[in-house]
ZAMI-341316 format. One record per residue (C-alpha): residue number from 1; y, z, x. Coordinates in steps of 0.5 Angstrom, whole numbers. Layout:
N
+-----+-------+-------+-------+
|  nr | north |    up |  east |
+-----+-------+-------+-------+
| NUM |     Y |     Z |     X |
...
+-----+-------+-------+-------+
END
This chain:
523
+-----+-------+-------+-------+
|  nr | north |    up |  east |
+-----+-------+-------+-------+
|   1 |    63 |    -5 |   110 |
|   2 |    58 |   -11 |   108 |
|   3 |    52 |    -7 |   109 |
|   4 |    56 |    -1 |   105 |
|   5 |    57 |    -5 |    99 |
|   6 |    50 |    -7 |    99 |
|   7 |    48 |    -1 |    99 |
|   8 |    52 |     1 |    94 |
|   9 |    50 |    -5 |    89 |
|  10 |    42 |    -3 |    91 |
|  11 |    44 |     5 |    88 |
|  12 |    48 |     1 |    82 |
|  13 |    42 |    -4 |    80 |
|  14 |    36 |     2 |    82 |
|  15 |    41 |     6 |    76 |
|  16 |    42 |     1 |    72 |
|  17 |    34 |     0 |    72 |
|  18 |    33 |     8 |    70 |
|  19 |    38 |     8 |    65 |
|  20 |    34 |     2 |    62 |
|  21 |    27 |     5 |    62 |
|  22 |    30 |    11 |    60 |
|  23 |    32 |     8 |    54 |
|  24 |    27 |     4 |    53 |
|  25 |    22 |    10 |    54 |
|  26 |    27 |    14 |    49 |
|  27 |    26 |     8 |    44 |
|  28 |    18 |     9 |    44 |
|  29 |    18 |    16 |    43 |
|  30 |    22 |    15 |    37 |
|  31 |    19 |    10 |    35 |
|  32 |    12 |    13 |    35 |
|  33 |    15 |    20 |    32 |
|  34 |    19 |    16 |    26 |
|  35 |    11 |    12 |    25 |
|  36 |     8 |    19 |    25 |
|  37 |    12 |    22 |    20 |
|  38 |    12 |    15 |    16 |
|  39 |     4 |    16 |    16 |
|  40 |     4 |    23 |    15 |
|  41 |     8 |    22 |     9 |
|  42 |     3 |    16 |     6 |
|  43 |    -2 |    20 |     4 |
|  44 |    -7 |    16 |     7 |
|  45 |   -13 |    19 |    11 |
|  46 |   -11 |    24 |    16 |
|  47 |   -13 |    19 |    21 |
|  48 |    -6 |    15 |    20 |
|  49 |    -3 |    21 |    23 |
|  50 |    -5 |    20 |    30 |
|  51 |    -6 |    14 |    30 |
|  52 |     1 |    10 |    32 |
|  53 |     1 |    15 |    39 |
|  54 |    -6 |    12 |    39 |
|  55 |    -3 |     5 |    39 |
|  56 |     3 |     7 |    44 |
|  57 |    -2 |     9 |    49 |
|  58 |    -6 |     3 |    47 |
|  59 |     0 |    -2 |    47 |
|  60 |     1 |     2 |    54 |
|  61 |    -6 |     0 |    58 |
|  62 |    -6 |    -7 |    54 |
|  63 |     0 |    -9 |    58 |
|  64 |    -3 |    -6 |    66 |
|  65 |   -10 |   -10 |    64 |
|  66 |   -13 |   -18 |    63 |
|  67 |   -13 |   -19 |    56 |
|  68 |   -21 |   -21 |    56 |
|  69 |   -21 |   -12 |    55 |
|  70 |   -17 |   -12 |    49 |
|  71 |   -21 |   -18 |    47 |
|  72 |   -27 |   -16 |    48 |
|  73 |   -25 |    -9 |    45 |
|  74 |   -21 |   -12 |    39 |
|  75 |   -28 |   -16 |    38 |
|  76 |   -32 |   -10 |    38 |
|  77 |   -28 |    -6 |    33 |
|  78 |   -28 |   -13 |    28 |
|  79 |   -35 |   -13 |    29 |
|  80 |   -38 |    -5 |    29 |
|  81 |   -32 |    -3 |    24 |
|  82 |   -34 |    -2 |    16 |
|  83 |   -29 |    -2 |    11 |
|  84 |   -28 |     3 |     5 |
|  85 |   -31 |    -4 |     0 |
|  86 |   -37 |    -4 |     4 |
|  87 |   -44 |    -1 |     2 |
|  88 |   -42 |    -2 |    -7 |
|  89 |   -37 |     3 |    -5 |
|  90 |   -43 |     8 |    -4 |
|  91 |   -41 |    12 |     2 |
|  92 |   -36 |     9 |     8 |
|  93 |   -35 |    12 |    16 |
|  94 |   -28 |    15 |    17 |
|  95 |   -28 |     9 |    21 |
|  96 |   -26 |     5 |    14 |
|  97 |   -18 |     6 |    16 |
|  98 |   -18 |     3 |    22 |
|  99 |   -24 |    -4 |    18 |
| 100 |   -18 |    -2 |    13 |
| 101 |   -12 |    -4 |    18 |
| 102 |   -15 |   -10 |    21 |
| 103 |   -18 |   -13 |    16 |
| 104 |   -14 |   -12 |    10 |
| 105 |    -7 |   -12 |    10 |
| 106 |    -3 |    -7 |    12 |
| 107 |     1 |    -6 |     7 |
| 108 |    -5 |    -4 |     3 |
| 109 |    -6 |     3 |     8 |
| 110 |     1 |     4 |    10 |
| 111 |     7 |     5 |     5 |
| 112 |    10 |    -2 |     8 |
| 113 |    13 |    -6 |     3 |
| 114 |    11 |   -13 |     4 |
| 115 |     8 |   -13 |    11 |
| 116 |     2 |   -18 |     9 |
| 117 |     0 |   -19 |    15 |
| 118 |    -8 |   -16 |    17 |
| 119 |    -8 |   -11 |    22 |
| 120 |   -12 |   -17 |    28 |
| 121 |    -6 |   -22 |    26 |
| 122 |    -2 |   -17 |    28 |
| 123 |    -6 |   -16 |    34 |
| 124 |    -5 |   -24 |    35 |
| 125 |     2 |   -25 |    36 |
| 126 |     3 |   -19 |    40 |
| 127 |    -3 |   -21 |    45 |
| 128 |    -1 |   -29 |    44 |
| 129 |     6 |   -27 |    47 |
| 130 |     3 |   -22 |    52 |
| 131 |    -1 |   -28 |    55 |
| 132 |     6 |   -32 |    55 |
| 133 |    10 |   -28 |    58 |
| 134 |     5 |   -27 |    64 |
| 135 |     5 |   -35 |    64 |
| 136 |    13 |   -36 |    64 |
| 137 |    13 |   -30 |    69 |
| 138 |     8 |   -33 |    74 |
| 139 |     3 |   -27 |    73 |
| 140 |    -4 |   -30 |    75 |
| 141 |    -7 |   -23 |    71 |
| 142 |   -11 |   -27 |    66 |
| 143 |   -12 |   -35 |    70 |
| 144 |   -16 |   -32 |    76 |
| 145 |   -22 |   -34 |    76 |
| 146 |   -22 |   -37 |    69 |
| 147 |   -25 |   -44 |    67 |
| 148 |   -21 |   -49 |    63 |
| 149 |   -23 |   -50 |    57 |
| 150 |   -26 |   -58 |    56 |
| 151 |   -21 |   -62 |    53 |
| 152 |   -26 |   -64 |    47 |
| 153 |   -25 |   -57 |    44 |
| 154 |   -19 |   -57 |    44 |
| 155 |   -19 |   -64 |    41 |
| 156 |   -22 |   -60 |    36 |
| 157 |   -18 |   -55 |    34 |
| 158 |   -12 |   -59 |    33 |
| 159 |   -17 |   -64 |    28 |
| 160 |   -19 |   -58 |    25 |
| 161 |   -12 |   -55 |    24 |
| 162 |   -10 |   -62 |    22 |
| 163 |   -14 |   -62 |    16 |
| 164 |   -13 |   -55 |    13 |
| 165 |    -6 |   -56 |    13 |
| 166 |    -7 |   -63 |     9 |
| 167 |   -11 |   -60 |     4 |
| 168 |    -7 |   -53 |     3 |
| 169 |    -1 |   -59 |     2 |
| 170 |    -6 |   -63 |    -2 |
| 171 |    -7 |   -57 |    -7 |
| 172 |     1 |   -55 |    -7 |
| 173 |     3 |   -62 |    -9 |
| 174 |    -2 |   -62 |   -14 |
| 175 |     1 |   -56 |   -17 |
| 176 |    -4 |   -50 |   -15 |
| 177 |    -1 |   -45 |   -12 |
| 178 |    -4 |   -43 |    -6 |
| 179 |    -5 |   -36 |    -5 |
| 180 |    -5 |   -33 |     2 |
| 181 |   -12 |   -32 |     2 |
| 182 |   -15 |   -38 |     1 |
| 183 |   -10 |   -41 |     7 |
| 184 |   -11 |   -35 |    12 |
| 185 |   -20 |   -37 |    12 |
| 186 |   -18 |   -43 |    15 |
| 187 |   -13 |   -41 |    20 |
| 188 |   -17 |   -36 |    22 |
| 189 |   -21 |   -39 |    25 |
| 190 |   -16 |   -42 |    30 |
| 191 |   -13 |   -36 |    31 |
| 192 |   -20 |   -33 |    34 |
| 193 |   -22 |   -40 |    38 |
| 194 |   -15 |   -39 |    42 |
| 195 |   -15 |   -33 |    42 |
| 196 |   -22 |   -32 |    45 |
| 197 |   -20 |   -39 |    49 |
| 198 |   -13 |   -35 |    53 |
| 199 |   -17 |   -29 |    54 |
| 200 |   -25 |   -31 |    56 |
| 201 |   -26 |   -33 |    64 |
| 202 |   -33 |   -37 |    62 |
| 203 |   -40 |   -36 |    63 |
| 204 |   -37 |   -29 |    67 |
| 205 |   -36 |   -26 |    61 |
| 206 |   -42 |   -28 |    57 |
| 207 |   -47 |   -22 |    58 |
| 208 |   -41 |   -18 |    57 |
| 209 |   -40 |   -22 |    50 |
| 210 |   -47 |   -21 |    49 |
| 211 |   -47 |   -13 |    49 |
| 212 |   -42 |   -13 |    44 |
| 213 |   -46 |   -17 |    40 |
| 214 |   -52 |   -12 |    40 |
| 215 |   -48 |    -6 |    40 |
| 216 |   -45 |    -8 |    34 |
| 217 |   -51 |   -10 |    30 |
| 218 |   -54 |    -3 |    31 |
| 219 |   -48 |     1 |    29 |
| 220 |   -48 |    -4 |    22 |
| 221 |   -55 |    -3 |    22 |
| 222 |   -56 |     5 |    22 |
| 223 |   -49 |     4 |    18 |
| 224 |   -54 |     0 |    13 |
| 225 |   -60 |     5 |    13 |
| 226 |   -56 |    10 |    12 |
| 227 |   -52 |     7 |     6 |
| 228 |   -58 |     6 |     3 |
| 229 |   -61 |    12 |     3 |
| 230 |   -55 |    15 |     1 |
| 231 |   -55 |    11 |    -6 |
| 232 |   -62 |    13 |    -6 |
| 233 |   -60 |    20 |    -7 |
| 234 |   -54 |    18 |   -12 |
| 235 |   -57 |    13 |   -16 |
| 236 |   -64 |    13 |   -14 |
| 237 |   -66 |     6 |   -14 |
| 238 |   -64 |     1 |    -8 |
| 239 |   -57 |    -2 |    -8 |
| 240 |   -56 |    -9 |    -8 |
| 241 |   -53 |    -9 |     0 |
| 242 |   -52 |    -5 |     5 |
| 243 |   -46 |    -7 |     8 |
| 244 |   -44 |   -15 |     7 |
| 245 |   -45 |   -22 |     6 |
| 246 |   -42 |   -23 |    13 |
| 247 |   -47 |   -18 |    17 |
| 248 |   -52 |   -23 |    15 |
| 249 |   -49 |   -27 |    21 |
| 250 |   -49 |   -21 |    25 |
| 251 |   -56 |   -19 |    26 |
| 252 |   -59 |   -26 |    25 |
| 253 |   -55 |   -27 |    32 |
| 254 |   -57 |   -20 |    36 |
| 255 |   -64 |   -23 |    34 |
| 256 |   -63 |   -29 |    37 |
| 257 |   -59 |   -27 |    43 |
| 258 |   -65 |   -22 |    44 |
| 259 |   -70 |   -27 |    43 |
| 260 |   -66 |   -33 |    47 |
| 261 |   -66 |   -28 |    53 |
| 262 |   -73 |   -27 |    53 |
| 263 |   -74 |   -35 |    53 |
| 264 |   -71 |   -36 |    59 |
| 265 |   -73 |   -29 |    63 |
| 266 |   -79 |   -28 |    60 |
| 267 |   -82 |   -22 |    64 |
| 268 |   -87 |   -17 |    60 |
| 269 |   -82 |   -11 |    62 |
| 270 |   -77 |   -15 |    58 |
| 271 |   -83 |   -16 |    53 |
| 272 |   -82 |    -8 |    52 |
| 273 |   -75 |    -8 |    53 |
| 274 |   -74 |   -13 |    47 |
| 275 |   -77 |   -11 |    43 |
| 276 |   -74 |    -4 |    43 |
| 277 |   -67 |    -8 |    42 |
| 278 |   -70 |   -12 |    36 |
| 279 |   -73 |    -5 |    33 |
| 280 |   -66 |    -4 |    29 |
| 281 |   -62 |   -11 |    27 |
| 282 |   -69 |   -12 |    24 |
| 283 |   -68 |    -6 |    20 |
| 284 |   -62 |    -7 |    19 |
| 285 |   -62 |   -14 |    16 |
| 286 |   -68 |   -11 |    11 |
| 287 |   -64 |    -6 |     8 |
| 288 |   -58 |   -10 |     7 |
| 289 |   -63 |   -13 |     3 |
| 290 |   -59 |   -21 |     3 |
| 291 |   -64 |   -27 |     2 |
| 292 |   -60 |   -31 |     6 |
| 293 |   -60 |   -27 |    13 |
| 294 |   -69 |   -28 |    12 |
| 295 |   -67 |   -36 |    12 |
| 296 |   -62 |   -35 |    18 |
| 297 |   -66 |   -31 |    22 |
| 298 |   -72 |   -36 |    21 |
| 299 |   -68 |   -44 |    22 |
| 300 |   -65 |   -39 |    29 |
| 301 |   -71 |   -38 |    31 |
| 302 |   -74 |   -45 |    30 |
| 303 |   -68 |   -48 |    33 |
| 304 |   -69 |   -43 |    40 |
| 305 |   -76 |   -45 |    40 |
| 306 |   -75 |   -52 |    39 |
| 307 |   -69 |   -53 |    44 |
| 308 |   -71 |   -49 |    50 |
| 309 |   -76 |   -51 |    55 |
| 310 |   -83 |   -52 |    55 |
| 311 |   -85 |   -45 |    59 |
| 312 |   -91 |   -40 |    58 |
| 313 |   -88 |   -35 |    53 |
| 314 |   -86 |   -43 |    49 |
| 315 |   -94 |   -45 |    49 |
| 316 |   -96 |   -38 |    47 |
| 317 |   -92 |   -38 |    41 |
| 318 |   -94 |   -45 |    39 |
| 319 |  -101 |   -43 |    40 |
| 320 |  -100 |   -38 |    36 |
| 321 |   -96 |   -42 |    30 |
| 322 |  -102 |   -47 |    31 |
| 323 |  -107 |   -42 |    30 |
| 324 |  -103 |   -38 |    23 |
| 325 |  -101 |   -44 |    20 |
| 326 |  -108 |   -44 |    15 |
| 327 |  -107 |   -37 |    14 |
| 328 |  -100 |   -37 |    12 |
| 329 |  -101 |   -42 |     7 |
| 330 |  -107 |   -40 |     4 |
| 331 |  -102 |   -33 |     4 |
| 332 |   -96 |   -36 |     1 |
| 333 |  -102 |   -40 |    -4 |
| 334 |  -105 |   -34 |    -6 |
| 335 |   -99 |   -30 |    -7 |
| 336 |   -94 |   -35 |   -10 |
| 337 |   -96 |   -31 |   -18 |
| 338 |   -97 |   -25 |   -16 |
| 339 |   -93 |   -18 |   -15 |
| 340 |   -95 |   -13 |   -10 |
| 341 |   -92 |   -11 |    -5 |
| 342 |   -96 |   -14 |     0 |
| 343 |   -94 |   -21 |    -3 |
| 344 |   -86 |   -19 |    -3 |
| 345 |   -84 |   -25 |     3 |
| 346 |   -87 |   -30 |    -3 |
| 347 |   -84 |   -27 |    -7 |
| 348 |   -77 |   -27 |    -3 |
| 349 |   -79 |   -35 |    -1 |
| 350 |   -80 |   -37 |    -8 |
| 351 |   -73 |   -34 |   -10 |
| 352 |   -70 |   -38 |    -6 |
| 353 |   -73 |   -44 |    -9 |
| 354 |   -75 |   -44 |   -16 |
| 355 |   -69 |   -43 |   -20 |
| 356 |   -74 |   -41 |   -26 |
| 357 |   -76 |   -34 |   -24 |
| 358 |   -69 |   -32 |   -20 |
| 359 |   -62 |   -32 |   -25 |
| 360 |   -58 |   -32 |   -18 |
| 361 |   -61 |   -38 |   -15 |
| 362 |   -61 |   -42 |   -23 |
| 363 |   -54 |   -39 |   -24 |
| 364 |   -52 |   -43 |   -16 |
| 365 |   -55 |   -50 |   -18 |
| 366 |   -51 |   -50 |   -24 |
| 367 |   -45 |   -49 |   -20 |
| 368 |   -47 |   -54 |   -15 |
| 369 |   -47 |   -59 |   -21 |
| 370 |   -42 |   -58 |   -23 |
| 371 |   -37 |   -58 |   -16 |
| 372 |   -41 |   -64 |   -15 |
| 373 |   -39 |   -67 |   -22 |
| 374 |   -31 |   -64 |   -20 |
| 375 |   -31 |   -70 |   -14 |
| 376 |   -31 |   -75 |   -18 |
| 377 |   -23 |   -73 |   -20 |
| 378 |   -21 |   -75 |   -13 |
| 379 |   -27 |   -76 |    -7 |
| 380 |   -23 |   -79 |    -2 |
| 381 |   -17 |   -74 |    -1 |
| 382 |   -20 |   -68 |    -6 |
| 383 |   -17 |   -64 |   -11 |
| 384 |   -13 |   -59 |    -7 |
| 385 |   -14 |   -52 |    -4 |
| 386 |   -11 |   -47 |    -9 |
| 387 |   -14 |   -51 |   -15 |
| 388 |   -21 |   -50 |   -19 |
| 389 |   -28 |   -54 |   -20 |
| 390 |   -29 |   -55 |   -28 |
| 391 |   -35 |   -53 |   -31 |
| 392 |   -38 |   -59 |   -34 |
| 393 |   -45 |   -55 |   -35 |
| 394 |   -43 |   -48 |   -38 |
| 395 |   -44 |   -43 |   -33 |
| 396 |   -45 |   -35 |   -33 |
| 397 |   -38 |   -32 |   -33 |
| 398 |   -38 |   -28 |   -26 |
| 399 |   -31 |   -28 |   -27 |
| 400 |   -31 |   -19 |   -27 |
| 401 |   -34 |   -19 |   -21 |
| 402 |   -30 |   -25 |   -18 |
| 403 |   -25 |   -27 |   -21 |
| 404 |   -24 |   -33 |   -16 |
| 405 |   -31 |   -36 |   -16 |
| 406 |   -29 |   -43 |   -18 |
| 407 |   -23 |   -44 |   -14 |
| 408 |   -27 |   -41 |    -7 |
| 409 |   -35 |   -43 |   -10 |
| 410 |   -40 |   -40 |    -7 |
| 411 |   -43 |   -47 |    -4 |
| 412 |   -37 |   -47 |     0 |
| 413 |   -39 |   -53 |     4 |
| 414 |   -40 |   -57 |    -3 |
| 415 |   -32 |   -53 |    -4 |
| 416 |   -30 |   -56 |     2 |
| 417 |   -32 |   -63 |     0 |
| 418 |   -29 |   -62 |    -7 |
| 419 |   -23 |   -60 |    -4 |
| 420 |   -21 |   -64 |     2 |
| 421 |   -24 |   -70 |     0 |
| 422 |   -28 |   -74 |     5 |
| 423 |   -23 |   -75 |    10 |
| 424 |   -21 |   -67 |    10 |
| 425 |   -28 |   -65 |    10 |
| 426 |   -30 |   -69 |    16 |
| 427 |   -23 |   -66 |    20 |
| 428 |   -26 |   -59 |    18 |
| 429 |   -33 |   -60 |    20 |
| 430 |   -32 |   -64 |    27 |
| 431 |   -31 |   -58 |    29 |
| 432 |   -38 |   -55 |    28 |
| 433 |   -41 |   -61 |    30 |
| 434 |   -37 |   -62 |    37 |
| 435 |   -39 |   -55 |    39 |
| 436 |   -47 |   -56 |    37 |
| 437 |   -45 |   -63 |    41 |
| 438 |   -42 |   -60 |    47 |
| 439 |   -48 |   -54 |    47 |
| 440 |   -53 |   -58 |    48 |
| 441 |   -50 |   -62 |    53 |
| 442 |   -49 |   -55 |    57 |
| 443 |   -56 |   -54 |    55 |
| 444 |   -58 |   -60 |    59 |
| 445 |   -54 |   -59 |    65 |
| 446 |   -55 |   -51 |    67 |
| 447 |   -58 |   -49 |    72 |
| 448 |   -57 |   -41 |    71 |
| 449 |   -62 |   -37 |    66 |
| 450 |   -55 |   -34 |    63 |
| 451 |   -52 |   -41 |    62 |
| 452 |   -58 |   -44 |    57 |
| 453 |   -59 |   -38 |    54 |
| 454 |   -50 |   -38 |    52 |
| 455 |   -51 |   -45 |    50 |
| 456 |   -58 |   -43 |    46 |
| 457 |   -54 |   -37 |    42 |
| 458 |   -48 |   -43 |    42 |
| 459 |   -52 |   -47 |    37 |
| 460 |   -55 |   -41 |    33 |
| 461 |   -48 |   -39 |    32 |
| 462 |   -46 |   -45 |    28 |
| 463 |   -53 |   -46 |    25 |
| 464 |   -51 |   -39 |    22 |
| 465 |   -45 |   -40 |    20 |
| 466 |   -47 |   -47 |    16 |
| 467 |   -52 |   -43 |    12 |
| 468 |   -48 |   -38 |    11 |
| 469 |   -42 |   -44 |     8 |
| 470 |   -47 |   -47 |     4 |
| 471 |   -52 |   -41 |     2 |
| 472 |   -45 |   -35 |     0 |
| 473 |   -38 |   -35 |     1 |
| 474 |   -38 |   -37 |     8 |
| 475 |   -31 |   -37 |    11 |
| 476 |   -29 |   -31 |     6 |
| 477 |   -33 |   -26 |    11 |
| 478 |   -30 |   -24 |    18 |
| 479 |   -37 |   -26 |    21 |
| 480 |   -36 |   -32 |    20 |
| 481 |   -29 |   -34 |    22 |
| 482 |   -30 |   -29 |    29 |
| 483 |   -36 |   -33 |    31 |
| 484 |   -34 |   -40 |    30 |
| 485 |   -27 |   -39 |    34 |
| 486 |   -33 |   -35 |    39 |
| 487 |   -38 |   -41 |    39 |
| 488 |   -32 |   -46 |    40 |
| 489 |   -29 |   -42 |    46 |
| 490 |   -36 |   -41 |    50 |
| 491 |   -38 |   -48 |    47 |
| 492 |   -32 |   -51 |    50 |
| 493 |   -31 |   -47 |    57 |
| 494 |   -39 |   -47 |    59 |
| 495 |   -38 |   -55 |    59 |
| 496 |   -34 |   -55 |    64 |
| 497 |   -38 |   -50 |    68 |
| 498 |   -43 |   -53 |    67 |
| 499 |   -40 |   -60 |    68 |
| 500 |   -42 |   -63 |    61 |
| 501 |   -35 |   -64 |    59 |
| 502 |   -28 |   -65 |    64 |
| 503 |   -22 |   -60 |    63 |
| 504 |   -18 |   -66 |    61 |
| 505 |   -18 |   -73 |    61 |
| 506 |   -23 |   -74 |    67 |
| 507 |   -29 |   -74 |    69 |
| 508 |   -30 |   -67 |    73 |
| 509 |   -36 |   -64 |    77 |
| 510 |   -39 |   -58 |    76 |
| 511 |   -36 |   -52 |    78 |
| 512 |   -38 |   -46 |    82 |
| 513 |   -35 |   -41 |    81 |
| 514 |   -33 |   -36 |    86 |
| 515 |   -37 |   -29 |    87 |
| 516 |   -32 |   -24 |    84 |
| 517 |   -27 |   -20 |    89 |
| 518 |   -27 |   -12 |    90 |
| 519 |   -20 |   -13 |    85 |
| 520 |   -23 |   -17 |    79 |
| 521 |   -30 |   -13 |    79 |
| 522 |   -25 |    -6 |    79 |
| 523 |   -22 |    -9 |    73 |
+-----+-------+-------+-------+
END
């Protein structure tokens, strides 16, 4: 009788079951048919048709595999991907929508009415609960063979929250209205660092990280090349970009990458190999024509140069600037006055420099006086997020182009400082220092070619991010906010695989991570 009963309760559980993913599965099919017909109604893109079966079997895979894949995928995508404001508006992919849907918000491309969320916060929440349900689930899909991350880096962040939270809060009681923009730039770069941080296992992942990198540097920069030959044939002169500002961290990264691996791997092989690899992030960065990328590329290089190891290839290269230092300066003397093309490096040099021949660079100086002079309002506690610098010098109007520029000024460091005080602004800024601070202590402590060459990136990834900060708009480009909450993650991961910083309060040895399992390397 017992074991007819339970028989019994089994037949009714296993029903109970099949009527819940019945429906579950009849949910999902209308769901997916109600948002097809939404998109097809849009009048958008004819992408948009297709594209809520494409996230049905994405969201489908997502939940049978470790979320470092999604990740990483969503990081290529955020990376390689244009957007329709791209290239002067000159010509976008059809890839645009998808830039689109997880740069912007969504309600700018689907006909939602007040979904002001972006695409990647979207993606956000939904992985984030993922990760979470796995955890109270007991689920060790994402934990195996995943390196904790050190107890200062999350320090870190929480610092850094800390401190965006104190100035949006400064600028609401102040009287600003603070529009979401400015708040989403700082919090962005939370979001990446945890993001990144729940998915990444450590050095494991690094050539993989690495790869990304690259390919999308060579996808923007074919995107670039051919934007500006596209504007070529329309206007018949040279657009003033190629892609965006922010692809300036982008490709002076690929190289960086590419040239760290060569430091600490060099082999004539890979001589060859690399520089067939650096042939189009150079061309690329040249076409998207930013002043600033030739200065991120040159203090990258120099830091690689001067941070890694005295070997062959470092002696040859310091043989090398010895002998050509003479020659660059009779070059950049001879050359400092003159217009030919042979001459254009000067040139471009001395635009960064001498406001009396460059508009731009005399126009940025007049704002760093005058954000300077605006600190005196409140240099401790700051005047506020939301709130604008005052022009005490007249300044040219950009304001058609830019309607923003004294509430988020191109100096975005000096910005911060204006509108974080020093108290804020020293909370928002650890979170660079302490990532360059566990690098390098990595750096000194990794036995593994790959590991110095992640620490080396780690620090050039920064370096890159305050030059875009102090030189442009920094934290307004994608760029900058992916690769912070990146370099954090990786920073904070290899210095506990390297034993240059414990996972938590104590002090730990290094770890050895285990070679990887039949099941792991199949996924």
């Amino acid at each position: 009788m017992r074991a007819t009963d339970m028989a019994s309760g089994d037949h009714q559980a296993a029903s109970s079951t099949t009527v819940v993913r019945a429906v579950g599965l009849g949910l999902l099919l209308a769901a997916v048919g109600g948002a097809t017909l939404l998109a097809l109604g849009s009048g958008g893109s004819p992408l948009l048709s297709v594209l809520p079966v494409l996230l049905a079997g994405l969201g489908y895979a997502v939940v049978r595999m470790p979320l470092r894949w999604p990740v990483t995928a969503l990081l290529a995508m955020l990376l390689a991907l244009d957007v329709s404001g791209d290239g002067d508006g000159v010509w976008h992919t059809p890839f645009a929508v998808l830039g689109d849907l997880l740069h912007k918000n969504i309600d700018r491309s689907i006909p939602i009415p007040g979904l002001t969320m972006t695409g990647t916060e979207v993606i956000f929440v939904l992985l984030v609960a993922l990760y979470a349900y796995r955890r109270l689930t007991g689920s060790s899909l994402d934990v195996r063979g995943q390196i904790p991350t050190a107890g200062l880096a999350r320090d870190l962040i929480v610092i850094f929250l800390a401190a965006a939270v104190f100035v949006t809060l400064r600028g609401v009681t102040s009287g600003a209205s603070v529009p979401i923009w400015l708040v989403r730039r700082q919090v962005h770069v939370v979001m990446f660092f945890l993001l990144f941080q729940i998915a990444l296992r450590g050095p494991r992942d690094h050539v993989l990280l690495g790869r990304v990198i690259l390919i999308a540097a060579h996808v923007k920069a074919i995107l670039a090349i051919w934007v500006q030959h596209m504007g070529r044939l329309r206007t018949g002169g040279e657009l003033a970009q190629g892609t965006n500002h922010g692809d300036s961290i982008l490709f002076a990264l690929a190289i960086a990458i590419v040239v760290a691996r060569l430091f600490e791997r060099f082999q004539f092989r890979r001589l060859r190999e690399s520089a067939f690899l650096l042939l189009l992030p150079f061309w690329g960065m040249y076409a998207n024509n930013r002043r600033l990328a030739w200065v991120m590329l040159g203090m990258g290089l120099a830091t690689i140069f001067l941070l890694s190891p005295m070997r062959r290839l470092k002696r040859s290269v310091l043989q090398a600037i010895l002998v050509l230092i003479p020659v660059v300066a009779v070059y950049t003397a001879v050359g400092w006055n003159r217009q030919s093309v042979i001459f254009a490096p000067v040139r471009t040099l001395r635009s960064l420099s001498d406001s009396t021949r460059d508009r731009s660079t005399l126009w940025r100086e007049v704002e760093d006086w005058n954000i300077a002079m605006s600190m005196r309002e409140s240099p401790l506690l700051g005047i506020g997020l939301g709130k604008e610098y005052t022009e005490h010098m007249p300044n040219d109007d950009i304001s058609v182009v830019y309607p923003e520029f004294r509430m988020w000024p191109h100096n975005s460091v000096l910005g911060m400082l204006l509108f974080g005080g020093l108290f804020a602004f020293t909370g928002m800024w650890l979170l660079f220092a302490g990532t360059i601070f566990l690098a390098v202590r990595s750096l000194d402590r990794a036995r593994a070619p790959d590991e110095r060459t992640a620490a080396l990136c780690v620090v050039v990834a920064v370096l890159l991010c305050l030059i875009q900060a102090y030189g442009d708009l920094g934290a307004a480009f994608a760029q900058y906010r992916i690769v912070a909450g990146l370099a954090l993650a990786v920073a904070g991961k290899l210095a506990v695989a390297t034993g240059a910083w414990p996972a938590s309060g104590r002090r730990t040895p290094r770890l050895v991570e285990a070679p990887l399992s039949a099941e792991e390397v199949r996924r």
